[in-house]
Biopython code that builds the backbone (N, CA, C, O; Angstrom):
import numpy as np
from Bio.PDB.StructureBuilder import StructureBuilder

atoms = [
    (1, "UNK", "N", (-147.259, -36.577, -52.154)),
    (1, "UNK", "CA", (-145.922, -36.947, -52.529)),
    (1, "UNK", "C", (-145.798, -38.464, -52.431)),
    (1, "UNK", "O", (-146.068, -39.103, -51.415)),
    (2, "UNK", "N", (-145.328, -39.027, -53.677)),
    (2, "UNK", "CA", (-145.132, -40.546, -53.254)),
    (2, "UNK", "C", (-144.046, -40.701, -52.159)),
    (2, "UNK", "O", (-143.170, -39.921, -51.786)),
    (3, "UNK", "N", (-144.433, -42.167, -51.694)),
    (3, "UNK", "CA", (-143.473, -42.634, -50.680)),
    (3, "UNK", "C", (-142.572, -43.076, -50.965)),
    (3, "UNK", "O", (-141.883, -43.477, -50.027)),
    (4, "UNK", "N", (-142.131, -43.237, -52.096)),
    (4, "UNK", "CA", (-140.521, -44.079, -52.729)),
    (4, "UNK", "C", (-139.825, -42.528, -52.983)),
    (4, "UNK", "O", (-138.770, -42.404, -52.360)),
    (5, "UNK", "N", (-140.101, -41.697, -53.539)),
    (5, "UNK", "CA", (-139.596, -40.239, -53.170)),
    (5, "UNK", "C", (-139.293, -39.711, -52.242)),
    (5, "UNK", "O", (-138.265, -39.053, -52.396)),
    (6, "UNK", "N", (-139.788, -39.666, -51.109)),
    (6, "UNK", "CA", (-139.770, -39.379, -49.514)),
    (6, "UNK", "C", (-138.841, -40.097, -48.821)),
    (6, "UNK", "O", (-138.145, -39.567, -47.955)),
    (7, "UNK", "N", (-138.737, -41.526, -49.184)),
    (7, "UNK", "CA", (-137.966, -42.163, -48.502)),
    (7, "UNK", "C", (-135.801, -42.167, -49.665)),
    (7, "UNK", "O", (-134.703, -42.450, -49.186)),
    (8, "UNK", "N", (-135.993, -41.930, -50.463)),
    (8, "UNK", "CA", (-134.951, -41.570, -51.661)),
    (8, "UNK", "C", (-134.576, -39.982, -50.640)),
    (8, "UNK", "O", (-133.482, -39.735, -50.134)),
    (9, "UNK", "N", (-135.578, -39.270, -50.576)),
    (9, "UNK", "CA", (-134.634, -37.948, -50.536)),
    (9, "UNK", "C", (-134.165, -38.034, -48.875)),
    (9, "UNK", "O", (-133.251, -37.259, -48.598)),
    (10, "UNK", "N", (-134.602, -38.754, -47.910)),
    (10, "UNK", "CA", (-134.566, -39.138, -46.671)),
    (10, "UNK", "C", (-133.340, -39.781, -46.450)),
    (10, "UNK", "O", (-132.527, -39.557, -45.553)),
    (11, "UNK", "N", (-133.280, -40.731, -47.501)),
    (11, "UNK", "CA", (-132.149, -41.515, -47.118)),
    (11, "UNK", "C", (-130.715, -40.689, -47.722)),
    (11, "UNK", "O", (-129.531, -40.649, -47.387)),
    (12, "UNK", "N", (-131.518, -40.099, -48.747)),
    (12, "UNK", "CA", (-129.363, -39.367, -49.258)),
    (12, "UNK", "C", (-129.192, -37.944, -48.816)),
    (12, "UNK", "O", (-128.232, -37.205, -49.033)),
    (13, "UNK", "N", (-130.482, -37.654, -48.047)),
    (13, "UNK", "CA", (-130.560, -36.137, -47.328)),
    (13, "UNK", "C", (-129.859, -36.298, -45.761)),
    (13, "UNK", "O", (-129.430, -35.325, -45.141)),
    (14, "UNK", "N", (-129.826, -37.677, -45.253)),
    (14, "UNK", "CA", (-129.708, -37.830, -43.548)),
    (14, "UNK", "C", (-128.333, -36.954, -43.369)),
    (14, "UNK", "O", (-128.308, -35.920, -42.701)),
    (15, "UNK", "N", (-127.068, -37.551, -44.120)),
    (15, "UNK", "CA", (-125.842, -37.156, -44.019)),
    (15, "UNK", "C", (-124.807, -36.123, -44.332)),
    (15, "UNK", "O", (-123.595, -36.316, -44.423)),
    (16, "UNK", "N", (-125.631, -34.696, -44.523)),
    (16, "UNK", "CA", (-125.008, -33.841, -45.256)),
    (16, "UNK", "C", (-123.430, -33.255, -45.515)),
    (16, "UNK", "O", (-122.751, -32.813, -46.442)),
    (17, "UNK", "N", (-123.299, -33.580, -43.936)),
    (17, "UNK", "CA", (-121.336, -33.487, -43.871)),
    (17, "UNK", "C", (-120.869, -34.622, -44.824)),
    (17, "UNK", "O", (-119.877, -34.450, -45.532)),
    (18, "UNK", "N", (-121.543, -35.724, -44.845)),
    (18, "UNK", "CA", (-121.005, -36.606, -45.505)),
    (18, "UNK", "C", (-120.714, -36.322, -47.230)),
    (18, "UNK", "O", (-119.635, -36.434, -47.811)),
    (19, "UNK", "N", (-122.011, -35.935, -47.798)),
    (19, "UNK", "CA", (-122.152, -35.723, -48.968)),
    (19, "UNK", "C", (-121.538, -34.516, -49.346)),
    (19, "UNK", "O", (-121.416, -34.262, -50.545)),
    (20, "UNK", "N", (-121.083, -33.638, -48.375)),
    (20, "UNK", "CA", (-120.084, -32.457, -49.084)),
    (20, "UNK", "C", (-118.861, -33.037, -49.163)),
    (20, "UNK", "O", (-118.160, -32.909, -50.167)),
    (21, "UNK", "N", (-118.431, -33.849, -47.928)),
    (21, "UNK", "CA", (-117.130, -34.609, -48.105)),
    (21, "UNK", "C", (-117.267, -35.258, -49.653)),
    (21, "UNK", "O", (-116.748, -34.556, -50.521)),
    (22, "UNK", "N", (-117.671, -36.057, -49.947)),
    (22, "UNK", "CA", (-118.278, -36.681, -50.954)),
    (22, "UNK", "C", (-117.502, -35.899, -52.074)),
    (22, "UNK", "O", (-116.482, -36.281, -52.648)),
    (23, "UNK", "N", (-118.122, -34.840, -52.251)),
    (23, "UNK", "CA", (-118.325, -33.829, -53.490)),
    (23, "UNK", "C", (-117.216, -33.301, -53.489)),
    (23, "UNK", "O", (-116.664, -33.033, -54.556)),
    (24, "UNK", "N", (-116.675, -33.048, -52.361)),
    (24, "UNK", "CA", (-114.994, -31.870, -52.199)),
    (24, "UNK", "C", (-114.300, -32.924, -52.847)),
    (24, "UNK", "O", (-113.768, -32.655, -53.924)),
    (25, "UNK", "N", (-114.160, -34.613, -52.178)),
    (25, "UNK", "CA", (-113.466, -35.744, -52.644)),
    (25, "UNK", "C", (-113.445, -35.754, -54.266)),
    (25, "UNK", "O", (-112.348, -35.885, -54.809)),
    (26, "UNK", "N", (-114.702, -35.610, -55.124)),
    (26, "UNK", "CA", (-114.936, -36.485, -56.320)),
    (26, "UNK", "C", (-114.461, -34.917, -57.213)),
    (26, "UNK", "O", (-114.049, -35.011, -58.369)),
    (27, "UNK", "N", (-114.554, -33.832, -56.675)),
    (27, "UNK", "CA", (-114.081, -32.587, -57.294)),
    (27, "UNK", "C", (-112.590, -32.447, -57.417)),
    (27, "UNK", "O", (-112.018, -31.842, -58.324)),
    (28, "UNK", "N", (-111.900, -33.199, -56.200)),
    (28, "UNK", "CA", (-110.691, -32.803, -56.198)),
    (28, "UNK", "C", (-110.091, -34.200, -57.473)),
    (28, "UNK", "O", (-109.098, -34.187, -58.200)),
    (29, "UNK", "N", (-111.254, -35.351, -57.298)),
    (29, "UNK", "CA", (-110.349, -36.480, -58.331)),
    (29, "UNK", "C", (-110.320, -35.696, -59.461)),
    (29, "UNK", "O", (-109.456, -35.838, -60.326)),
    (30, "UNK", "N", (-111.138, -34.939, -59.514)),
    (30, "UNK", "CA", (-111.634, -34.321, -61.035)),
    (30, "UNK", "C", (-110.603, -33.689, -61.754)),
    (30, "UNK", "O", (-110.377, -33.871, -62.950)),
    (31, "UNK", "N", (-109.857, -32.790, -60.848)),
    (31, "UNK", "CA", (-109.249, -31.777, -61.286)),
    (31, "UNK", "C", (-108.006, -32.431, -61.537)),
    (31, "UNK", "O", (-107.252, -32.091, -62.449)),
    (32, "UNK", "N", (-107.793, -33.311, -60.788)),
    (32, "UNK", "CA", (-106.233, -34.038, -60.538)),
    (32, "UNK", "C", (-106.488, -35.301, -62.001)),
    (32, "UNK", "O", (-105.552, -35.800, -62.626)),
    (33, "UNK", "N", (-107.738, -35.538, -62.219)),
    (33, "UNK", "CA", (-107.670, -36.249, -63.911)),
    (33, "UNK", "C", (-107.099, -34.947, -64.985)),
    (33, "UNK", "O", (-106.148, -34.879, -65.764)),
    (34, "UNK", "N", (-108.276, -33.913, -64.562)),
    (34, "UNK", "CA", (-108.260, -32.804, -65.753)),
    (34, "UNK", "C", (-106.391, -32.273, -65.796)),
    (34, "UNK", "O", (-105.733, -32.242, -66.836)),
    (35, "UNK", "N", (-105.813, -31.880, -64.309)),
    (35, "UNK", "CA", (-104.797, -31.544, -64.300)),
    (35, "UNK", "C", (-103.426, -32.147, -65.263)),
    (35, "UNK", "O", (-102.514, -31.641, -65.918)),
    (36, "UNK", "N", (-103.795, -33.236, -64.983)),
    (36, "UNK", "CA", (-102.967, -34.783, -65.708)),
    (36, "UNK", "C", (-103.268, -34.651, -67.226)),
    (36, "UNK", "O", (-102.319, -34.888, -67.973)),
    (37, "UNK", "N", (-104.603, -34.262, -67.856)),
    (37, "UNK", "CA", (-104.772, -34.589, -69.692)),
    (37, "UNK", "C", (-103.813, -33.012, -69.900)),
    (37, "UNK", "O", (-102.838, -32.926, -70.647)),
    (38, "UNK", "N", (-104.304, -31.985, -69.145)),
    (38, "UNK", "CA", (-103.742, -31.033, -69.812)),
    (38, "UNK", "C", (-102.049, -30.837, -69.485)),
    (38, "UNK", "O", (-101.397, -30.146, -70.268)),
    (39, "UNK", "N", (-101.324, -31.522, -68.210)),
    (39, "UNK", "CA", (-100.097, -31.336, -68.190)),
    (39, "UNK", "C", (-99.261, -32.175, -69.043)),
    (39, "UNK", "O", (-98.095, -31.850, -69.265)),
    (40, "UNK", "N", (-99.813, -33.305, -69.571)),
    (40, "UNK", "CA", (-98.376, -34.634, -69.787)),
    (40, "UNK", "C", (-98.158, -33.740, -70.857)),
    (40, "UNK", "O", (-98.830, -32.887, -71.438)),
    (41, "UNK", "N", (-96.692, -34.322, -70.967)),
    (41, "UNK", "CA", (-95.631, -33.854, -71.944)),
    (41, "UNK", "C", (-95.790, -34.917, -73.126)),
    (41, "UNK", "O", (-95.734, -34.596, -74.313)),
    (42, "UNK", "N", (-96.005, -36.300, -72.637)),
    (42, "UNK", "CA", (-95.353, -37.290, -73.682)),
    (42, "UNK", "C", (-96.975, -37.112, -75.278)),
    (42, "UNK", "O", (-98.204, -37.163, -75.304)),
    (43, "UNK", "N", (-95.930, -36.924, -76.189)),
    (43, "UNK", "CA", (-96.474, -37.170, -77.696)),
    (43, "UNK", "C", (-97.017, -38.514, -78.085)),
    (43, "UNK", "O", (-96.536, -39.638, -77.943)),
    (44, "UNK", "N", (-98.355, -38.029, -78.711)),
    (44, "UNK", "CA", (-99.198, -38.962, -79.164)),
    (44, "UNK", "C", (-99.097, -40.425, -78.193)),
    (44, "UNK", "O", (-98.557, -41.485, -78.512)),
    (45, "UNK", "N", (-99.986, -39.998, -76.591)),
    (45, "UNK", "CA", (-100.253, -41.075, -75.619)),
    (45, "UNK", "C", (-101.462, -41.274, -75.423)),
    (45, "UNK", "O", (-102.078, -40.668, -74.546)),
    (46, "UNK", "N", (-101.965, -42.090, -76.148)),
    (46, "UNK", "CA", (-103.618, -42.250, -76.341)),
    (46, "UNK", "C", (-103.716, -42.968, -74.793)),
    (46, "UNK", "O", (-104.590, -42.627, -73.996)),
    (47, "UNK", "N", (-102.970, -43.730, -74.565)),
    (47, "UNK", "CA", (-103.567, -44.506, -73.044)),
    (47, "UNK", "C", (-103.505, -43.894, -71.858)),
    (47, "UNK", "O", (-104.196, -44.062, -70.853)),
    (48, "UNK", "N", (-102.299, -42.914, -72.143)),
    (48, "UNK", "CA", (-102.523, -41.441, -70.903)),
    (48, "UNK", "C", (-103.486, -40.734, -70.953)),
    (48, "UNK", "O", (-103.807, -40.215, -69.884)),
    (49, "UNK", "N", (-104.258, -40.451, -72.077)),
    (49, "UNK", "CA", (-105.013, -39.523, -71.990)),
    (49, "UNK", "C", (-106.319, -40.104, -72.150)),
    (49, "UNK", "O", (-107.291, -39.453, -72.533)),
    (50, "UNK", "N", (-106.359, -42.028, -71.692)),
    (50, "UNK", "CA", (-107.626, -41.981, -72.182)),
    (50, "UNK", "C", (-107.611, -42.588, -70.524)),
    (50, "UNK", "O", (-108.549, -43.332, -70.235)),
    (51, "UNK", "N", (-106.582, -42.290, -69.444)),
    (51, "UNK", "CA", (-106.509, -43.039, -68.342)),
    (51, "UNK", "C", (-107.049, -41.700, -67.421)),
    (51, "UNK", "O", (-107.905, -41.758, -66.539)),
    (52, "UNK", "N", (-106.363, -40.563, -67.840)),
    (52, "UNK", "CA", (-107.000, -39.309, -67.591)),
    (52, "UNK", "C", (-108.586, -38.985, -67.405)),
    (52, "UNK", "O", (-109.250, -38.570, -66.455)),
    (53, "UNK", "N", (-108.929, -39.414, -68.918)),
    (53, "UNK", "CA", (-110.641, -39.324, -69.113)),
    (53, "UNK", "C", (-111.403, -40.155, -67.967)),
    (53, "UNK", "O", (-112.362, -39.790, -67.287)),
    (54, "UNK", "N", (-110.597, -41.571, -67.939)),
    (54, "UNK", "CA", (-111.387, -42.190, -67.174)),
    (54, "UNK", "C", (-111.170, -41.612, -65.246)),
    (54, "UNK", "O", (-111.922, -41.851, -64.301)),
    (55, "UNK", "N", (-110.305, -41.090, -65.263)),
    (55, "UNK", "CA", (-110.306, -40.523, -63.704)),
    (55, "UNK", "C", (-111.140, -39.279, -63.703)),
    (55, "UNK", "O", (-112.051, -39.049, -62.909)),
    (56, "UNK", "N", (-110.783, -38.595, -64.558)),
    (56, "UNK", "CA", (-111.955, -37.351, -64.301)),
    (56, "UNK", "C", (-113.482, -37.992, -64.348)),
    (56, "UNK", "O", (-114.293, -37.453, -63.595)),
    (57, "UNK", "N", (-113.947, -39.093, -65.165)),
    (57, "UNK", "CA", (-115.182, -39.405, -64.867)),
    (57, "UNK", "C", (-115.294, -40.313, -63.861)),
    (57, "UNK", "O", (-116.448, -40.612, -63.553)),
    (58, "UNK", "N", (-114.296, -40.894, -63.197)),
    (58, "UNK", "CA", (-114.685, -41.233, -61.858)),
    (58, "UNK", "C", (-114.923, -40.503, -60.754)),
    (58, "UNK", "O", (-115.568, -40.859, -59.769)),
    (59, "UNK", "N", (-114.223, -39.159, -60.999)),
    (59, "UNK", "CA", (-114.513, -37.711, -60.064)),
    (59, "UNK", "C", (-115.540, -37.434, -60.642)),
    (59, "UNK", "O", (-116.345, -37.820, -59.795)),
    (60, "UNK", "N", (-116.272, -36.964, -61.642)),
    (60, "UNK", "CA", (-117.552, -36.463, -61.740)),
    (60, "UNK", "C", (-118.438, -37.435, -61.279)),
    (60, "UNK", "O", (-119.551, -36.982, -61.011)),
    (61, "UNK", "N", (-118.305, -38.498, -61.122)),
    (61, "UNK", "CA", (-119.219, -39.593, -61.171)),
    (61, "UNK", "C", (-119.569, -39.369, -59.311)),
    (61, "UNK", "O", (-120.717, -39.462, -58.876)),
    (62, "UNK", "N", (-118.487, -39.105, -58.508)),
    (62, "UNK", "CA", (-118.344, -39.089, -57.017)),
    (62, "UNK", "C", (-118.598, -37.885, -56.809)),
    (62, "UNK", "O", (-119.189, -37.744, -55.738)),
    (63, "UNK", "N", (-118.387, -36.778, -57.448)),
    (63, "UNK", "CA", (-119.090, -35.574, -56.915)),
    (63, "UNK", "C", (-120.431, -35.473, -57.101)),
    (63, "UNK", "O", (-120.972, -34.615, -56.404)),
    (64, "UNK", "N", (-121.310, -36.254, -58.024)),
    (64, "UNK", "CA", (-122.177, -35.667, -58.086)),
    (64, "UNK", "C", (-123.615, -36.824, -57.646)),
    (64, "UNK", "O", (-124.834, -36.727, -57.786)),
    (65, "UNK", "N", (-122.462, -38.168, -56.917)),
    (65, "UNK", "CA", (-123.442, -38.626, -56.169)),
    (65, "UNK", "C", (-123.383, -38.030, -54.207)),
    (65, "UNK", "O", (-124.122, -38.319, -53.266)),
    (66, "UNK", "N", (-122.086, -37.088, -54.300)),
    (66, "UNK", "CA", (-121.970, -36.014, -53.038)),
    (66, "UNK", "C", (-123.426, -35.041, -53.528)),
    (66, "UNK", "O", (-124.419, -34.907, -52.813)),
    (67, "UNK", "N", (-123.251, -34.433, -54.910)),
    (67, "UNK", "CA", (-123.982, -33.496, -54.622)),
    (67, "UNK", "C", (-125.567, -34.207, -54.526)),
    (67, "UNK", "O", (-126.504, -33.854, -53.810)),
    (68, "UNK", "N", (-125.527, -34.862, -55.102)),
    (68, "UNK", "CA", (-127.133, -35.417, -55.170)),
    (68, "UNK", "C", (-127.638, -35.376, -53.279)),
    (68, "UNK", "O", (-128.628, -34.856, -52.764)),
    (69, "UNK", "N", (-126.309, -36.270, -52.540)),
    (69, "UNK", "CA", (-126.940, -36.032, -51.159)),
    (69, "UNK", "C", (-127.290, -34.511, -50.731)),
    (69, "UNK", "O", (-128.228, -34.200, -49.996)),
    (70, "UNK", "N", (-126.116, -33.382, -51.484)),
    (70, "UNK", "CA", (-126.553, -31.895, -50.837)),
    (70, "UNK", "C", (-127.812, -31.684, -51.532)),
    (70, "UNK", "O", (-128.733, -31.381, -50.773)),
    (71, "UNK", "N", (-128.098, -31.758, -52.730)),
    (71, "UNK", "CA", (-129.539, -31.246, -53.050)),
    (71, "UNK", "C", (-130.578, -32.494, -52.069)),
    (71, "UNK", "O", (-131.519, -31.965, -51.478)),
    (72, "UNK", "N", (-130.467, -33.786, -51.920)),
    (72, "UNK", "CA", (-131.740, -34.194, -51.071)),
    (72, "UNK", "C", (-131.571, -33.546, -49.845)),
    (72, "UNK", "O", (-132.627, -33.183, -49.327)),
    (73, "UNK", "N", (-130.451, -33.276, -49.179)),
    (73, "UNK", "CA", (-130.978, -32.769, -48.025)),
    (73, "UNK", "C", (-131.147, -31.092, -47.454)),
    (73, "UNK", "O", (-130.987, -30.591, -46.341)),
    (74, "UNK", "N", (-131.555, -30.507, -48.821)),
    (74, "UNK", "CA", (-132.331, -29.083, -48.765)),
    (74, "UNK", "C", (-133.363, -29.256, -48.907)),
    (74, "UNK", "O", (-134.226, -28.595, -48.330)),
    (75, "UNK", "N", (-133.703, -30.588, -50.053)),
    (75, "UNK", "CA", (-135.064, -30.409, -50.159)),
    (75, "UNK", "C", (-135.438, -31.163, -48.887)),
    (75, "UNK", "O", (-136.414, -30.595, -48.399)),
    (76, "UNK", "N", (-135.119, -32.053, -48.260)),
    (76, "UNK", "CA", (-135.561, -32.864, -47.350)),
    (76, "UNK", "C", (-136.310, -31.955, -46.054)),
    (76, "UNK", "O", (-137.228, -32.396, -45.363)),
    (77, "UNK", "N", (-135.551, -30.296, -45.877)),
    (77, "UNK", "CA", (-135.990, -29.589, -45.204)),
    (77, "UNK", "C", (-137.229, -29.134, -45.111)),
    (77, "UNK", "O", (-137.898, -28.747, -44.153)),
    (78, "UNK", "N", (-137.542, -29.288, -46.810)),
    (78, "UNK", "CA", (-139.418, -28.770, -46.917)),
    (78, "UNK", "C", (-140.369, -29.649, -46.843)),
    (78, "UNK", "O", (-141.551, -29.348, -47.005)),
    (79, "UNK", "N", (-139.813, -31.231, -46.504)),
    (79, "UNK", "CA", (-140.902, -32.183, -46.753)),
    (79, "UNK", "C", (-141.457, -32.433, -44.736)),
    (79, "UNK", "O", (-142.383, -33.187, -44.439)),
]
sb = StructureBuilder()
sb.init_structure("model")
sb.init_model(0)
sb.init_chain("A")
sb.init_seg("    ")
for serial, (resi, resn, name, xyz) in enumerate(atoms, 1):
    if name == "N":
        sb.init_residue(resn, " ", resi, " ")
    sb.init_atom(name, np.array(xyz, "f"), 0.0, 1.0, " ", f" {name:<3s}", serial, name[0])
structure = sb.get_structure()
């Protein structure tokens, strides 16, 4: 196994409470973007809904550097 691998899954595997926090955090921005495109009322609001897009991809973007820590630190268990 290389050593730049070992030390990658080491370092985002150490903190696992952390990285679920992480993921619950960037899931909940998610929903609260998604919640927002599909509730507004106001007609033809391109900047609401493109302010929306950009929060839900700041939640996907944070959950899934949470989840990246939960998958290194399962695998971190077999190394």
């Amino acid at each position: 196994m290389r050593p730049a691998f070992k030390r990658f899954v080491i370092k985002f595997g150490a903190d696992p409470q952390g990285s679920w926090r992480r993921f619950v955090i960037g899931l909940l921005i998610f929903i609260s973007g998604l919640s927002g495109l599909l509730l507004h009322t106001l007609p033809e609001s391109a900047w609401l809904d493109t302010l929306c897009i950009i929060i839900m991809l700041i939640g996907f973007v944070y959950a899934m550097y949470g989840y990246l820590g939960i998958f290194a630190s399962r695998f971190n268990r077999l190394l």
